[in-house]
C-alpha positions in Angstrom: -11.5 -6.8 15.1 -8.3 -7.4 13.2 -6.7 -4.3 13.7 -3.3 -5.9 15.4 -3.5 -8.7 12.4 -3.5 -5.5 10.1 -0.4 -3.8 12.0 1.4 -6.8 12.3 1.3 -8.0 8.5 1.8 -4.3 6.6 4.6 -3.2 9.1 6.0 0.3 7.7 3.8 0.0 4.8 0.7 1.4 6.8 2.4 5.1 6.4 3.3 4.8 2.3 1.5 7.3 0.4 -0.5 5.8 -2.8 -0.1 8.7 -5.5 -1.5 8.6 -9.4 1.8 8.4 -11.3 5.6 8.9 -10.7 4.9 12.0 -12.0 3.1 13.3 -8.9 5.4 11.5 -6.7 8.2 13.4 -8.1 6.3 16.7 -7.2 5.3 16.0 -4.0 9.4 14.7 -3.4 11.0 17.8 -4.5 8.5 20.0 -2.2 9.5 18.2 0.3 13.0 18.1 0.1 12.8 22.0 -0.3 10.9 22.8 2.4 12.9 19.8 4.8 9.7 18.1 5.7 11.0 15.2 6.1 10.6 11.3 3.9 7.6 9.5 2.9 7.6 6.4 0.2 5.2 7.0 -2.2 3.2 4.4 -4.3 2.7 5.6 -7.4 -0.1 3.2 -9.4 1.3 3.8 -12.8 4.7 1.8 -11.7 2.9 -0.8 -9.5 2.9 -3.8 -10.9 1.9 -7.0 -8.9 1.8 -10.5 -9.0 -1.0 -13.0 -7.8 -0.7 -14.3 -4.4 -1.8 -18.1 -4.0 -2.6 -19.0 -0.7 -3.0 -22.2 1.1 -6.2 -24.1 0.8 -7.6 -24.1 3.9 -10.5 -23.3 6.3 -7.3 -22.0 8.9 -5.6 -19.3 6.3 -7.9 -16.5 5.0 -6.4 -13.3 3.0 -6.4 -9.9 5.4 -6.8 -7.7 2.1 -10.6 -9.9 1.0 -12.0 -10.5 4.0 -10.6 -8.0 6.6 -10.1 -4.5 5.1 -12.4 -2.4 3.0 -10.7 0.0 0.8 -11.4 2.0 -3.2 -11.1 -0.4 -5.8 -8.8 2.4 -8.0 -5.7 1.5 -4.9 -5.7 -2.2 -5.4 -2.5 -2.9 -7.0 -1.3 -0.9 -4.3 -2.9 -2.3 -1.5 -1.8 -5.9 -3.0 2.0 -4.3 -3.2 
């Protein structure tokens, strides 16, 4: 039902990959630089820090991420990036 809402609103960041730490970005980066796989931007939670959205009160303006999209609770500060 809002899938063109979704698209529209996270842009590029649909294809970021959400990793543990920095750590395991840095891992997953040097693979593939070596075997020339291409780029991906990776999330890592430990680094993810994110402040509070306030949104308009009104019956017109409803947040995509609380009402729209089910995802696991341990990716929330990355889904609220």
């Amino acid at each position: 039902k809002f899938q063109t809402a979704v698209e529209v609103a996270a842009q590029n960041s649909l294809f970021h990959v959400i990793v543990d730490t920095d750590a395991t970005a840095a891992r997953l980066m040097k693979r593939l630089e070596k075997d020339k796989l291409g780029r991906v931007t990776f999330l890592p939670l430990n680094r993810l820090r994110v402040d509070r959205a306030d949104y308009p009160e009104s019956p017109d303006v409803r947040a995509l991420l609380e009402h729209c999209l089910k995802y696991d609770s341990r990716v929330d500060r990355a889904m609220k990036h």
